[in-house]
N, C-alpha and C positions, 0 to 999 in steps of 0.2 A: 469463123462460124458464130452465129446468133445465138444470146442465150433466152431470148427472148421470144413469146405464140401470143406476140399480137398483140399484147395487155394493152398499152400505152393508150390506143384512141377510145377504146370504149371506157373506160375509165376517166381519162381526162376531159371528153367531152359529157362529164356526170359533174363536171364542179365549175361554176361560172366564173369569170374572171376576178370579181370581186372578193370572191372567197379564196382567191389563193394564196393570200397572206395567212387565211388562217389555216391551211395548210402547212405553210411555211412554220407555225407559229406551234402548231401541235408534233412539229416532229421533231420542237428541240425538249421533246420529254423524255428523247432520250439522247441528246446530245453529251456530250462528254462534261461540260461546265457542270446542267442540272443535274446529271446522275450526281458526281462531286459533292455538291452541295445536299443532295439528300441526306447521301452516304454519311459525309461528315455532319450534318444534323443529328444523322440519329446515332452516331458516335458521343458527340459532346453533350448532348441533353437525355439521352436513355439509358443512363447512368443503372438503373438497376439491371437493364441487361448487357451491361457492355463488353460481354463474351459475345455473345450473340452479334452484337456490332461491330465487336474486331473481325469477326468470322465474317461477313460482308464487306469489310472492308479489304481482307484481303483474298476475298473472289473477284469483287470488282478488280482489284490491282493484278491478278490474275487474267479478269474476262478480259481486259485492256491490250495486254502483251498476247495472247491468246488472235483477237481478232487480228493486231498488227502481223503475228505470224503466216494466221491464213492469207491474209491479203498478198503478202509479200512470196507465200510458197505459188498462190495461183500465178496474179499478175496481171489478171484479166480486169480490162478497161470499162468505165462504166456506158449507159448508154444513150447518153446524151440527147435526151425528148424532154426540153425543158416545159415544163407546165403553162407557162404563158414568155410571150417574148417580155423583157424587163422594160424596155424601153417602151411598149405600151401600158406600165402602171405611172399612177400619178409621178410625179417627180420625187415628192416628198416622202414615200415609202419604199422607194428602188432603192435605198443602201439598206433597208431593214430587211426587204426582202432579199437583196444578194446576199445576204450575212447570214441569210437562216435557211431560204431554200436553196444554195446555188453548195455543189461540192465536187474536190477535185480527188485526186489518186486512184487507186484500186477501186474496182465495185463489187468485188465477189471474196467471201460472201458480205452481207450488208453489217457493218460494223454496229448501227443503229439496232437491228435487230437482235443481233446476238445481246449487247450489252442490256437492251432494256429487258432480255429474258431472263438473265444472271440476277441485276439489281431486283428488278420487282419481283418474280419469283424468287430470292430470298430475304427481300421483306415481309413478302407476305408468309414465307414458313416463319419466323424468328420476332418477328413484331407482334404484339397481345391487343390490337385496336382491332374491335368486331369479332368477327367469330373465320375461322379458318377457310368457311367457305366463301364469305363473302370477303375476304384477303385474295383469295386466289379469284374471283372471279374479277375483282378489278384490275390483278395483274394481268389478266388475260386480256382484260378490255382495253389495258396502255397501251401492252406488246401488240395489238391487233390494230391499234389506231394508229399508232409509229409506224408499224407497217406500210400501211396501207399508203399513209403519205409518202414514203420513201418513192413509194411505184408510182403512187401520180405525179409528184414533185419529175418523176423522171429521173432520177440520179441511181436508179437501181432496176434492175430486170425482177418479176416476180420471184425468181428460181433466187435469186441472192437474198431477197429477205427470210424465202422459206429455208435456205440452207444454213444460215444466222441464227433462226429460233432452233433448228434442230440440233447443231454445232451448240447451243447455248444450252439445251437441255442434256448433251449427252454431258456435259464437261459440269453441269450442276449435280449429274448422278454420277459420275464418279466419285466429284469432290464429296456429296454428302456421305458417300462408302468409306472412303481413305478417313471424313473428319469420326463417322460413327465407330472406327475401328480403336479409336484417342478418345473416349469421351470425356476426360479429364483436363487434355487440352485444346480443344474447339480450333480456339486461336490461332495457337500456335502452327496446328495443322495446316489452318486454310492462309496463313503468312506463307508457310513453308512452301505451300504449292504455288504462290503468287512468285518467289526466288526463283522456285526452280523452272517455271513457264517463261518468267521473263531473260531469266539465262537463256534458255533455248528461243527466243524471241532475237535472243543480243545476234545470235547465230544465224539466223534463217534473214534475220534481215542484213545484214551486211553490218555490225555494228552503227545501225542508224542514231540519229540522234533522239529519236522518241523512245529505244530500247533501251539507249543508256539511262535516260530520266526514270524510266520506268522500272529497270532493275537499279538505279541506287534509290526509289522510294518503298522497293521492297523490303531491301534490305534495312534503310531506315524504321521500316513501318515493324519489319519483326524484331526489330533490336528496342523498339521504344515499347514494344508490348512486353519483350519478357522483363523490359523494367520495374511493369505496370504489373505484370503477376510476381517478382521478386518484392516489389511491395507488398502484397497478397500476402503473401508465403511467410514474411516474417513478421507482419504482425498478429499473422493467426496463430504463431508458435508461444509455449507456457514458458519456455526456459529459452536463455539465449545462445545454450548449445546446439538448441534442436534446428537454429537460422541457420548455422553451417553451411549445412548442405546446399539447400536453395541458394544462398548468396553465391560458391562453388560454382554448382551447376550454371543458373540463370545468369550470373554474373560474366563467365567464361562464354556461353551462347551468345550473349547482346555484345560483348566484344568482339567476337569472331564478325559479327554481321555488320560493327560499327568499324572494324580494321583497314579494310578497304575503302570507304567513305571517308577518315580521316587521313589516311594516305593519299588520293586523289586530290585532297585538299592542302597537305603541306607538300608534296611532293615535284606537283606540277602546276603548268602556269594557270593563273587566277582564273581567268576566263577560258579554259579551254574546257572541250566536254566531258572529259570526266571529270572534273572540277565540279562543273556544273550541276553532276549527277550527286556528287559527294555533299551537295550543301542543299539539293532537293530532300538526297536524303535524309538529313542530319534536320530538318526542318521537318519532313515527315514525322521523323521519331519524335520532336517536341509536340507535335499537333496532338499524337496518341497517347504523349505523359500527361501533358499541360490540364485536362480537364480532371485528371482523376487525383493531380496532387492540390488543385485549389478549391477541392470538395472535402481533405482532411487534414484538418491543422497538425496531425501526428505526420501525415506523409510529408506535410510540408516542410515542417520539421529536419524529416529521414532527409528527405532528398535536397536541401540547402546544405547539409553536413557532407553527402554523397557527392552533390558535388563540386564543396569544397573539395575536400580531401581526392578527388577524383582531380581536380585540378594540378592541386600541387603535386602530386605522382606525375602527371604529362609532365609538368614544367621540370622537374626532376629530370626526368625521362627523355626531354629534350635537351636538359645542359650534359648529361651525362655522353650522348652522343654527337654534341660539339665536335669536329676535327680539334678546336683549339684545347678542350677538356682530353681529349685521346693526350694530347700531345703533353698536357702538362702532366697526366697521369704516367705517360711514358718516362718523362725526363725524373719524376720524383722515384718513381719503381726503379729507375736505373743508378740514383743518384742511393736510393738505400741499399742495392747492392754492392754496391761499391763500396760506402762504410759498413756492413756487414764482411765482405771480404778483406777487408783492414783489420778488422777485429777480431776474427779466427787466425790471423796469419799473427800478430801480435801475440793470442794465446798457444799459438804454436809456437813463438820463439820462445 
């Protein structure tokens, strides 16, 4: 059954053939690269809000496994009215145009749609350029132009882009409920829900290889934020009793989230996909320390010392569980019992 009432010809006979590059061209506003590259702009440069930024950063990492889920629970095929044949544009723009309008997998709902609803709608609540209304009306203007291209491009039925912004909206209003409920830590909340979306992402899709990458850059991305607020935490403290706790707490969280990512990585072979995911994530995590320790000569400080001494605890930690260290530890413990039992039998005679 069609999920489509007919959109495709009156729609694509409203755009000349000439202009279908720039169709092509306006619908990677919300392609996966540029979202990224927003994302992580206004992460590394909006340094006075970089709560606010991790909080988008990890919706986005959320919206991501989120859409992969639906596509993968429906499974329904896209519908194939491409906008102009390729072979009738000049020769020199048909790899640009197969690169930006042509797409394959799922079509429902529109992956384009939901995520440009996630990212721009929470730029525009959380970014301080213009005034709020005119934030949201431009969000409203991306998400409606993305749209729009998706239908005439052909690679979407109407009902998938509109179920994309609404799927985009309902999972922004919960997230901004669960993060309002924490308003202490923003971050950490909208990390947390990015872990838990893309576990259940890892599941629905079969253990694909985009669910792996995606849950070990969660886990990356929330292990390298509570670095970034265990930084926070102890340099706002008077005494260096009161660091304690934060180091404790925060300390104990970014290792839970970086255990599995370092296991993935010595445990199994180099290139295989959890590997892969293990060193996406471990890379994540430096993308969200890296800007906030080379903004302070104290952090840089902390965290050269950190992870020194984080070092030589591994390397510790790895000779200690040598088979060959077991073995020598074995033969020396058995070798002192045995002159210990020499010694009491001695004092017994």
């Amino acid at each position: 059954m069609s999920r489509g009432i007919g959109e495709f010809e009156p729609i694509q006979e409203l755009i000349p053939e000439w202009a279908a590059i720039i169709v092509a061209l306006v619908t990677q506003l919300g392609d996966v690269w540029f979202l990224a590259a927003i994302v992580g702009a206004v992460y590394w440069f909006h340094a006075k809000k970089r709560e606010d930024a991790a909080v988008i950063v990890g919706l986005t990492l959320a919206g991501l496994s989120l859409i992969s889920a639906l596509k993968h629970a429906f499974a329904l095929p896209r519908p194939g009215q491409p906008l102009v044949a390729i072979e009738t544009l000049p020769w020199l723009i048909q790899p640009l145009y197969e690169e930006t309008a042509m797409a394959s997998g799922y079509g429902f709902p529109s992956g384009h749609a939901l995520m440009t609803t996630i990212v721009y709608v929470s730029l525009a609540r959380r970014l301080s350029i213009g005034t709020p209304r005119r934030r949201l009306v431009g969000a409203t203007t991306i998400v409606a132009a993305v749209c729009f291209s998706r239908v005439a491009l052909g690679v979407h039925y109407l009902v998938d882009v509109l179920a994309g912004v609404g799927a985009g909206l309902a999972f922004l209003l919960v997230a901004e409920r669960l993060i309002a409920r924490y308003p202490t830590e923003p971050g950490t909340v909208a990390l947390s829900l990015a872990i838990a979306v893309s576990a259940s992402n890892l599941v629905v899709s079969g253990v694909g290889p985009d669910a792996v990458l995606l849950l070990g850059a969660s886990l990356g991305a929330f292990g390298g934020w509570q670095l970034v607020r265990l930084g926070g935490d102890v340099f706002a403290v008077d005494r260096p009793s009161q660091a304690v706790r934060p180091l404790l707490v925060r300390g104990a969280v970014a290792s839970a989230a970086f255990a599995p990512l370092v296991a993935a990585l010595e445990y199994l072979p180099l290139f295989s996909l959890p590997a892969r995911g293990g060193a996406f994530g471990l890379a994540f995590a430096a993308f969200l320390t890296i800007p906030v320790v080379n903004r302070s000569e104290r952090a840089s400080r902390t965290w050269a010392a950190l992870v020194f001494w984080l070092t030589m605890a591994a390397i510790g930690i790895r000779r200690l569980l040598r088979p060959s260290t077991a073995r020598r530890g074995y033969v020396t413990g058995r070798r002192y019992v045995v002159e210990l039992r020499r010694w009491i039998r001695a004092q017994q005679s």
